[in-house]
C-alpha positions in Angstrom: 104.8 69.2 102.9 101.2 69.2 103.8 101.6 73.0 105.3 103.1 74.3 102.4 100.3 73.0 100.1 98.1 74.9 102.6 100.1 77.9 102.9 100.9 78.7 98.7 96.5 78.3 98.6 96.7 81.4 100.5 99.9 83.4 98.6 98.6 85.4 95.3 101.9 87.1 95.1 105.0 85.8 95.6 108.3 88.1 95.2 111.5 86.7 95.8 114.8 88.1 95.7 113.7 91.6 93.9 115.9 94.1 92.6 115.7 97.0 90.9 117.7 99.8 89.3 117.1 102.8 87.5 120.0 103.1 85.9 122.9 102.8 88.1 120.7 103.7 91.3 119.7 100.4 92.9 116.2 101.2 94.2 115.2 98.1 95.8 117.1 95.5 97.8 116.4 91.5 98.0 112.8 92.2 98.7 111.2 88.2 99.4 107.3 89.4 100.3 103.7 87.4 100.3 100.8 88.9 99.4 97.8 86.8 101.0 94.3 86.7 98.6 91.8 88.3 100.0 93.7 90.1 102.3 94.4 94.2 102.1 98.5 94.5 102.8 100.0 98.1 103.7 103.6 99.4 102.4 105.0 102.1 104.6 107.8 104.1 105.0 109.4 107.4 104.4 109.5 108.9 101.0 111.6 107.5 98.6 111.8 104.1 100.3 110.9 101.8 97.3 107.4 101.0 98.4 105.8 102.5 95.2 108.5 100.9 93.1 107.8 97.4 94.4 103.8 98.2 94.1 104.8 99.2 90.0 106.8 96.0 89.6 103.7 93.8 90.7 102.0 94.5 87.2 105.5 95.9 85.3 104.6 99.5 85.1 108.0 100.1 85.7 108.8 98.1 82.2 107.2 101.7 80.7 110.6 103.4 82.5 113.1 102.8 79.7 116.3 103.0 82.3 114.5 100.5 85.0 116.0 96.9 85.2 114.4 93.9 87.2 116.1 91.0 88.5 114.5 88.2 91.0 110.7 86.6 90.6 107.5 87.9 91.4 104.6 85.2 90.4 101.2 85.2 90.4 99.1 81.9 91.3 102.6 80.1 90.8 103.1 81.7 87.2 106.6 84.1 87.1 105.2 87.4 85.5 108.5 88.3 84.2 108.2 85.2 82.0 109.0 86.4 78.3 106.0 84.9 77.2 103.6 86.8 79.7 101.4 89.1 78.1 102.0 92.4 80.0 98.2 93.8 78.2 96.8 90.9 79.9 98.5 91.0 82.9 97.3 94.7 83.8 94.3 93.9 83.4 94.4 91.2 86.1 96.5 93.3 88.3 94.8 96.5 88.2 96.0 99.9 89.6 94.9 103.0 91.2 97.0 105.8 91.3 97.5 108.8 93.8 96.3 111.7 92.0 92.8 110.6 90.2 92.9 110.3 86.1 89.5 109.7 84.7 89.8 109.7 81.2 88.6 112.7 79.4 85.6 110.7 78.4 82.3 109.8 79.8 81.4 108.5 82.7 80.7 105.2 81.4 83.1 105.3 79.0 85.7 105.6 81.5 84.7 102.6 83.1 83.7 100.9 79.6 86.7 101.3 78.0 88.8 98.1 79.8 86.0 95.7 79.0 86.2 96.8 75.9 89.4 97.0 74.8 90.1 93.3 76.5 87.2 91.5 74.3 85.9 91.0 77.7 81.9 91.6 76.7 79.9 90.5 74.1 77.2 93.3 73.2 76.0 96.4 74.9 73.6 95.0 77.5 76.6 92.6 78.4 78.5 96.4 78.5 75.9 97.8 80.5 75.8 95.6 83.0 79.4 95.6 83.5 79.6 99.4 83.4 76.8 99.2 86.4 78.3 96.3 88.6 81.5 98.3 88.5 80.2 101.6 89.2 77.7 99.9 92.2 81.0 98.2 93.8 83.2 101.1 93.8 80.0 102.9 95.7 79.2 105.3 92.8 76.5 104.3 91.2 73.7 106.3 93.2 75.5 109.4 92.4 76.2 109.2 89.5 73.3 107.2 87.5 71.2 110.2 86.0 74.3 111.4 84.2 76.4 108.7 82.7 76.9 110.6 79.5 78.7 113.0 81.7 82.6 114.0 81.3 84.3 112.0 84.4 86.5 115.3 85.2 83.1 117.0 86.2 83.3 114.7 89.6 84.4 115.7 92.5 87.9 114.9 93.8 86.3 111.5 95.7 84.2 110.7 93.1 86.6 110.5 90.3 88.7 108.4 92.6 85.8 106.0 92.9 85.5 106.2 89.3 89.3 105.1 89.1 88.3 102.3 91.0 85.7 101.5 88.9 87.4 101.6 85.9 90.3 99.5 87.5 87.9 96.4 88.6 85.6 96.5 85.4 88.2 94.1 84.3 87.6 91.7 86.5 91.3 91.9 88.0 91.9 89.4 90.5 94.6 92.1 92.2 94.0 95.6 92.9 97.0 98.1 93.4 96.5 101.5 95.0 99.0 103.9 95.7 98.8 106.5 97.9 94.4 106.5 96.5 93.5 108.9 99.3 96.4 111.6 99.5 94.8 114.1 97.0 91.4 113.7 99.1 89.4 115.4 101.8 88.8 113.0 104.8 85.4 112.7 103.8 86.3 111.0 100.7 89.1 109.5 102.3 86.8 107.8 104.9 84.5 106.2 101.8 87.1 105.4 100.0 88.9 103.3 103.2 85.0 101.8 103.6 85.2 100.8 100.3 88.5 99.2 100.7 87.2 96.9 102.9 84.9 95.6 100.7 86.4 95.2 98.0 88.9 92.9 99.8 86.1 90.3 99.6 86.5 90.2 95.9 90.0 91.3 95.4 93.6 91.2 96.6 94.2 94.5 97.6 98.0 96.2 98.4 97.7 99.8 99.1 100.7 102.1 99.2 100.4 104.4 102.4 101.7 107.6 104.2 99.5 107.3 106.8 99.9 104.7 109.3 96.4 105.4 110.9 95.7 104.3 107.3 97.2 101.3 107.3 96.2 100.6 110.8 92.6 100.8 109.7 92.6 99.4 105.9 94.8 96.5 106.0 95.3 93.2 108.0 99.3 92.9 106.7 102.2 95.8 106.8 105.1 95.5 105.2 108.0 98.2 106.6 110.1 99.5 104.4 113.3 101.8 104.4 115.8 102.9 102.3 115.4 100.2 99.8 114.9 97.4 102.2 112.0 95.6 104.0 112.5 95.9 107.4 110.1 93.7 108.9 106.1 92.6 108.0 103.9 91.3 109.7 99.8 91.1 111.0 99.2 94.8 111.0 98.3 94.8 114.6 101.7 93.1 115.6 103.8 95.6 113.6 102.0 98.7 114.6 101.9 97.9 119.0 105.0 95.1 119.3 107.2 96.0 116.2 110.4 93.8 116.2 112.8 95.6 114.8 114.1 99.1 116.3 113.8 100.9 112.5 110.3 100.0 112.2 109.9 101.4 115.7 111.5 104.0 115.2 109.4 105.2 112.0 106.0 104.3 113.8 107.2 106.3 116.7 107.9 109.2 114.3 111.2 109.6 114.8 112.4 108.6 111.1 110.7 109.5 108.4 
């Protein structure tokens, strides 16, 4: 009993027995997955697979999908977070998210990253604001570049730099889990290589799980893969394990490039 005491301290997330279905289409199959804290964990697999569906269904995005059904558990620190009484605002803004193709808001730069804070009753006045707005900005590694023209539109950055300010806008809430999916496919690999240093660091902080294409991605962001395919997890595991002694032939297969 002692070990499992020891081993929920280190789950955040918890998903057991998830389904879904848009409509009559079953999209994901029995999917039972732990997310470590602290840890960055990779979903791969071919297009279509269910990985970004089982990312959405970690802070109910996929409740804004009026066809999309649920069934099975996902908690949280223990806490189911398809509980009727969970408050979905609230839980967004401890499970943030980064999507694929950057969407700064067509607002300032520090409003875009102002805006959560603010709209969560999560600061007091403006220097509490500012403060926020800077932490934010400095942790997503923006800051430098960007502080001489805050009152700037965000969709005057560059590609990267919007991404970063995504990021920043996604942690100014203090969110104790960070989704990305797919945060590096619209970028060049010099703002992919920043944005996977980032990662890194952030992991200190935050529980990260990043949707991938690229397996040298995963290979280099996370320290967990989950595999899947079709629906289906395959097989996870330590990312080193499943990327050089993979146990099942599918997830071989895929690595090996001959599915996909």
């Amino acid at each position: 009993m002692k070990e499992d005491g020891k081993m929920s301290k280190k789950i955040k997330v918890k998903a057991q027995d998830v389904n879904v279905f848009y409509g009559e289409k079953q999209a994901l199959f029995d999917i039972d997955l732990d997310i470590e804290r602290n840890q960055v964990t990779s979903l791969i697999g071919p297009s279509g697979c269910g990985k970004s569906t089982f990312l959405r269904s970690m802070n109910r995005m996929n409740d804004t999908i009026d066809i999309c059904r649920f069934e099975g558990s996902i908690t949280l620190d223990g806490t189911d977070i398809y509980d009727k009484n969970i408050d979905v605002v609230e839980l967004r803004a401890r499970v943030g998210m980064v999507f694929q193709k950057p969407n700064p808001f067509p607002k300032s730069i520090y409003e875009n990253v102002a805006y959560g804070p603010k709209i969560h009753g999560m600061v007091n006045n403006k220097e509490d604001l500012d403060k926020t707005v800077i932490k934010s900005l400095k942790r997503a590694g923006l800051f430098n570049e960007v502080k001489d023209r805050l009152d700037e539109s965000g969709t005057s950055l560059s590609g990267g730099q919007q991404q970063r300010l995504c990021i920043a806008r996604a942690i100014a809430t203090r969110p104790e889990v960070l989704l990305m999916d797919e945060p590096c496919s619209a970028l060049d690999p010099i703002a992919t290589a920043i944005i996977e240093e980032l990662i890194d660091e952030l992991r200190q902080k935050f529980t990260i799980v990043i949707v991938t294409h690229s397996m040298q991605q995963a290979a280099r962001v996370s320290q967990k893969t989950a595999f899947f395919h079709l629906g289906k997890l395959i097989e996870e595991g330590a990312t080193d394990e499943i990327f050089t002694n993979p146990i099942n032939k599918k997830t071989q297969d895929y690595i090996m490039g001959r599915i996909g």
